[in-house]
N, CA, C and O atoms as a GROMACS GRO file, in nm:
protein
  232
    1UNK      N    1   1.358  -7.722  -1.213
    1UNK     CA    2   1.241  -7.638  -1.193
    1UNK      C    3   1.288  -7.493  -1.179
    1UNK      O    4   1.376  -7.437  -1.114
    2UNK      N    5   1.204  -7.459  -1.254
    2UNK     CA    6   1.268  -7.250  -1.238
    2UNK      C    7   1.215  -7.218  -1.093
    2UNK      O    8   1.112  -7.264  -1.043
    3UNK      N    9   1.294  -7.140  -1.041
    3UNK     CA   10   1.298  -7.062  -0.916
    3UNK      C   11   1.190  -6.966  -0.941
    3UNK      O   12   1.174  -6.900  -1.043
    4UNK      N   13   1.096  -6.967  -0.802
    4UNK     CA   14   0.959  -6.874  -0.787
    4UNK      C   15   0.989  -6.758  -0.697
    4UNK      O   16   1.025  -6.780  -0.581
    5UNK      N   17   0.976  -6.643  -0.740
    5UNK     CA   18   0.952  -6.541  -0.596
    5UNK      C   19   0.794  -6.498  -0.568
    5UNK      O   20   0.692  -6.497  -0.637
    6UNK      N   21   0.815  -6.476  -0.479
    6UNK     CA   22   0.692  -6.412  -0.352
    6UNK      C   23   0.684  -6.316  -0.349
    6UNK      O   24   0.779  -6.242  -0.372
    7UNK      N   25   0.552  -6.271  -0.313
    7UNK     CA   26   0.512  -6.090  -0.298
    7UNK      C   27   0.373  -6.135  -0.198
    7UNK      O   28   0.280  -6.215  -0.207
    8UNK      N   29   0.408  -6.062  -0.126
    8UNK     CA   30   0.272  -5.998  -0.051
    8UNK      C   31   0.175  -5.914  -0.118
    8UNK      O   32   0.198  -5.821  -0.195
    9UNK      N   33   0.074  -5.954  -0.082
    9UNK     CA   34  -0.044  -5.846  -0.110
    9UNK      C   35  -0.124  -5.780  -0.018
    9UNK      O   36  -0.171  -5.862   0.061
   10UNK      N   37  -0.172  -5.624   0.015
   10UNK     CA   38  -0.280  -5.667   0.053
   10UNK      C   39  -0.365  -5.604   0.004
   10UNK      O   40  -0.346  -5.488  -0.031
   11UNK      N   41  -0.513  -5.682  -0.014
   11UNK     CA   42  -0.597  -5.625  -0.082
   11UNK      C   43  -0.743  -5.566  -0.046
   11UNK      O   44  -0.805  -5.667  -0.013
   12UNK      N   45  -0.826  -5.464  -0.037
   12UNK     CA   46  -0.957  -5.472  -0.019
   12UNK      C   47  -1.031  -5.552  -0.010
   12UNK      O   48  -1.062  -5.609  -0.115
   13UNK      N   49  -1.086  -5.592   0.102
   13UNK     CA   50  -1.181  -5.688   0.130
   13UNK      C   51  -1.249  -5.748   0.025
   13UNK      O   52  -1.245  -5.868  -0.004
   14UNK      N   53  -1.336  -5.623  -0.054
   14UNK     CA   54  -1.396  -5.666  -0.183
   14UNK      C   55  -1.311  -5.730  -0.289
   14UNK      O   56  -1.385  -5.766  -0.380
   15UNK      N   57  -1.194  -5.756  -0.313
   15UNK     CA   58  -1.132  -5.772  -0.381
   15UNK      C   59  -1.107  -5.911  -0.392
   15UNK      O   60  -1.098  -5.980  -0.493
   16UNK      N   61  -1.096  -5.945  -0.252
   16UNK     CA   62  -1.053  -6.055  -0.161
   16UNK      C   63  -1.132  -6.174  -0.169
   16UNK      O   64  -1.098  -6.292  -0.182
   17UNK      N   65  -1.271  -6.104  -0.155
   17UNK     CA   66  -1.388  -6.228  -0.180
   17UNK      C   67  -1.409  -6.263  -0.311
   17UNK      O   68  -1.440  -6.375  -0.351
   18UNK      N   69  -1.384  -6.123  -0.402
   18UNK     CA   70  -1.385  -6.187  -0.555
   18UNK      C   71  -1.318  -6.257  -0.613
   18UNK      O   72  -1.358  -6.334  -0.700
   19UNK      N   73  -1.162  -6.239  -0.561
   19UNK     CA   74  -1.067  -6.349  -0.595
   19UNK      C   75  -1.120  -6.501  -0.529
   19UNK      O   76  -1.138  -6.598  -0.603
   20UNK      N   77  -1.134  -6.506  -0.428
   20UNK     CA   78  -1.207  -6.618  -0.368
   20UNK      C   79  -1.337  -6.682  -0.431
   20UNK      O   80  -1.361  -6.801  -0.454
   21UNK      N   81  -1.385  -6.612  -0.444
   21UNK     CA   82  -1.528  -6.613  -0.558
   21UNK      C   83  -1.433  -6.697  -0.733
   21UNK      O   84  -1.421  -6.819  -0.746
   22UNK      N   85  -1.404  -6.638  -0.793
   22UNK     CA   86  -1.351  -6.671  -0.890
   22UNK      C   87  -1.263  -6.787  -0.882
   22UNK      O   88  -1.288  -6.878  -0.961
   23UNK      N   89  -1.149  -6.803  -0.791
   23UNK     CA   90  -1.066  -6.950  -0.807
   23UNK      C   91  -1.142  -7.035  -0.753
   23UNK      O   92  -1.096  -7.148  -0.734
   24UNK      N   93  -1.288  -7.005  -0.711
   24UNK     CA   94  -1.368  -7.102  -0.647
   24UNK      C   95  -1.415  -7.196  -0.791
   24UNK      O   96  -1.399  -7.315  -0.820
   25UNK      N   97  -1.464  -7.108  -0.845
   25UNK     CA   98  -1.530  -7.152  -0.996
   25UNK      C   99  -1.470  -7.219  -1.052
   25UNK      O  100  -1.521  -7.316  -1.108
   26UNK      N  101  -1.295  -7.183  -1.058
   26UNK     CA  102  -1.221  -7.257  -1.126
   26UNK      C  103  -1.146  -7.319  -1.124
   26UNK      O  104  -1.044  -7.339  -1.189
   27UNK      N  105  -1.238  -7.392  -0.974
   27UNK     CA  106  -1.127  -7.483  -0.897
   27UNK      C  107  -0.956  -7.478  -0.920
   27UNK      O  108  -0.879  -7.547  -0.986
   28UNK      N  109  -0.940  -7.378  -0.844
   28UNK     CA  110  -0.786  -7.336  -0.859
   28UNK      C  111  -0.745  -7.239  -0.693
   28UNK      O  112  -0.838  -7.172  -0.648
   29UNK      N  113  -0.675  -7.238  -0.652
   29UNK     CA  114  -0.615  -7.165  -0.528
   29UNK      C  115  -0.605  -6.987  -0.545
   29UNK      O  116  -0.604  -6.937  -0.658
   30UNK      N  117  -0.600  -6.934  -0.466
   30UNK     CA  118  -0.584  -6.806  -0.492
   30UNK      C  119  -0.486  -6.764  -0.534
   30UNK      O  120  -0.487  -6.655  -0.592
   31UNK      N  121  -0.386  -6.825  -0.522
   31UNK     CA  122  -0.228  -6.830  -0.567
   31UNK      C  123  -0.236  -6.809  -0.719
   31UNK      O  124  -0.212  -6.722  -0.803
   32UNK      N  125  -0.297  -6.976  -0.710
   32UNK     CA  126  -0.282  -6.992  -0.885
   32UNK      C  127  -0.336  -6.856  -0.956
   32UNK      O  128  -0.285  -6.798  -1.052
   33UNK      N  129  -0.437  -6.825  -0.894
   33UNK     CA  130  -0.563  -6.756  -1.002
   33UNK      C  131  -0.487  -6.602  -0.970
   33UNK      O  132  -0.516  -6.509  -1.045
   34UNK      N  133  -0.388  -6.581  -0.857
   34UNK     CA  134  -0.336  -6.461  -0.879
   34UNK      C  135  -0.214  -6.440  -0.958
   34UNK      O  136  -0.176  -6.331  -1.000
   35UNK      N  137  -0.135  -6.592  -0.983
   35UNK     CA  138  -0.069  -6.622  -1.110
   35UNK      C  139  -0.132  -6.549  -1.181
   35UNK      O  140  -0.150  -6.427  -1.178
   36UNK      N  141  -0.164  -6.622  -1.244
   36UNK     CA  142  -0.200  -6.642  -1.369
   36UNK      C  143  -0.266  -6.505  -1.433
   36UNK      O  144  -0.276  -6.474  -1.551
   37UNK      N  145  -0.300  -6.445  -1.334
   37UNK     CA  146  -0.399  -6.309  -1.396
   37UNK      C  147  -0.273  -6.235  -1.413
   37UNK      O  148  -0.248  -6.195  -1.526
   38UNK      N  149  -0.178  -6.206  -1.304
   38UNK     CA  150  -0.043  -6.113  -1.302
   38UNK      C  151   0.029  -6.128  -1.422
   38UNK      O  152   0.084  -6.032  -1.478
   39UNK      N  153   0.032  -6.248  -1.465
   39UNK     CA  154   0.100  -6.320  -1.547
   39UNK      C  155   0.019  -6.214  -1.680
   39UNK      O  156   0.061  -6.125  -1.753
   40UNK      N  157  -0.091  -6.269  -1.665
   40UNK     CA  158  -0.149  -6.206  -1.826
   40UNK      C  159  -0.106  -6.071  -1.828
   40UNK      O  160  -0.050  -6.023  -1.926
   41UNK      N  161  -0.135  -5.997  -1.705
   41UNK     CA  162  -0.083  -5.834  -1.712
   41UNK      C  163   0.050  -5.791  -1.745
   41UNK      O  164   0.072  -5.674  -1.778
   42UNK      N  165   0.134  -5.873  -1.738
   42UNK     CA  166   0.271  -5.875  -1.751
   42UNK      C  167   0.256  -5.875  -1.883
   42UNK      O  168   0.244  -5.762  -1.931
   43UNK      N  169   0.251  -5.976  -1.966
   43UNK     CA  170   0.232  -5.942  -2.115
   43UNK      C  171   0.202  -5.884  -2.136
   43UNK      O  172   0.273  -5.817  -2.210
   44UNK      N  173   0.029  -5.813  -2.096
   44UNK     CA  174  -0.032  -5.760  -2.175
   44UNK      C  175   0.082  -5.640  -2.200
   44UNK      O  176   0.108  -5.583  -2.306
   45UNK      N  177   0.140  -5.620  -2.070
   45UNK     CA  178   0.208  -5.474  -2.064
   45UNK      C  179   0.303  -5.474  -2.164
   45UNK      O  180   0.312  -5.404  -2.264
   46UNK      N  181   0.416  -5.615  -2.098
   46UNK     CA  182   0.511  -5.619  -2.241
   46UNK      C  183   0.466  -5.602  -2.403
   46UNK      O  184   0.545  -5.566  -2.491
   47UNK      N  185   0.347  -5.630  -2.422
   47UNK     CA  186   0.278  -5.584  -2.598
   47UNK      C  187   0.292  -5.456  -2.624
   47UNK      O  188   0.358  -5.406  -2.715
   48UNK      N  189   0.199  -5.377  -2.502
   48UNK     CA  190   0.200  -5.277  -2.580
   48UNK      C  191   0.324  -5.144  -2.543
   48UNK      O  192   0.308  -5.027  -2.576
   49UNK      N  193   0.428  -5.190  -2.480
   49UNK     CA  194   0.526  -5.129  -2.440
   49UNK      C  195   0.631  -5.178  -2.580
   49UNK      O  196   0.702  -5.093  -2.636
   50UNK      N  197   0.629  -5.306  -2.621
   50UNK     CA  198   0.701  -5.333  -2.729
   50UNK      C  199   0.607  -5.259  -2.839
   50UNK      O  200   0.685  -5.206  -2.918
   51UNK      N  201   0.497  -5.236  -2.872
   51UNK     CA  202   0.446  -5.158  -2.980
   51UNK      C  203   0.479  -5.061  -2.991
   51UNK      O  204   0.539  -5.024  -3.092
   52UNK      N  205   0.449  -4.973  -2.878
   52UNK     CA  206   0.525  -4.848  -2.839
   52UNK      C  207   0.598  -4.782  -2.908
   52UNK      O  208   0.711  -4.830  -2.897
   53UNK      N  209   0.599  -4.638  -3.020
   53UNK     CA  210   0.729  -4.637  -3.076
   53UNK      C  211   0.856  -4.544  -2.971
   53UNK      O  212   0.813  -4.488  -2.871
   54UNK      N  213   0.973  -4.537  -2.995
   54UNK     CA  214   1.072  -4.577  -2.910
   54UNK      C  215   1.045  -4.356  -2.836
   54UNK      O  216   1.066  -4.301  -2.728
   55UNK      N  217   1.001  -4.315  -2.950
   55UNK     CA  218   1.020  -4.171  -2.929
   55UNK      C  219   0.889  -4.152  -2.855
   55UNK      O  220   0.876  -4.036  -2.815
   56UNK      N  221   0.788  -4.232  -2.827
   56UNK     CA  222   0.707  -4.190  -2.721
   56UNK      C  223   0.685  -4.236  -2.620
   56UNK      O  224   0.579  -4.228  -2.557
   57UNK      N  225   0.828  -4.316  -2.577
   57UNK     CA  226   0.848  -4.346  -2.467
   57UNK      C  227   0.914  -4.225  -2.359
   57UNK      O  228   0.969  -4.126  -2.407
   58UNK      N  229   0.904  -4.240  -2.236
   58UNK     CA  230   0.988  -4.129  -2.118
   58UNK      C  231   1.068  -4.137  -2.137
   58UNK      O  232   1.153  -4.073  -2.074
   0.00000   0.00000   0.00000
C-alpha cells in the first residue's frame, strides 16, 4: 500500500458545512471528498503548468 501524508486544515465555517453538505450526498467522509477534490486540483494544475510554454514560466 503507498504511504499517505496528512495536512491540517482550517477552514471557514461556510466552507465546512458545504463540505459536509456535499460528502453527505455522496455518501463519502470528508476526508474522502477532500481527497479527491485536492486530487483533481493537483492535475488540473499539473495540465496546465505542463501546457505552459517553458519561456512563460518564472
Amino acid at each position: 500500500m503507498a504511504s499517505r501524508g496528512r495536512v491540517t486544515a482550517y477552514l471557514p465555517e461556510e466552507i465546512q458545512k458545504a463540505l459536509e453538505e456535499w460528502a453527505a450526498e455522496e455518501s463519502r467522509s470528508i476526508s474522502s471528498l477532500a481527497t479527491y477534490v485536492l486530487t483533481q486540483a493537483v492535475k488540473e494544475h499539473q495540465a496546465k503548468k505542463a501546457k505552459k510554454p517553458e519561456s512563460d514560466r518564472p
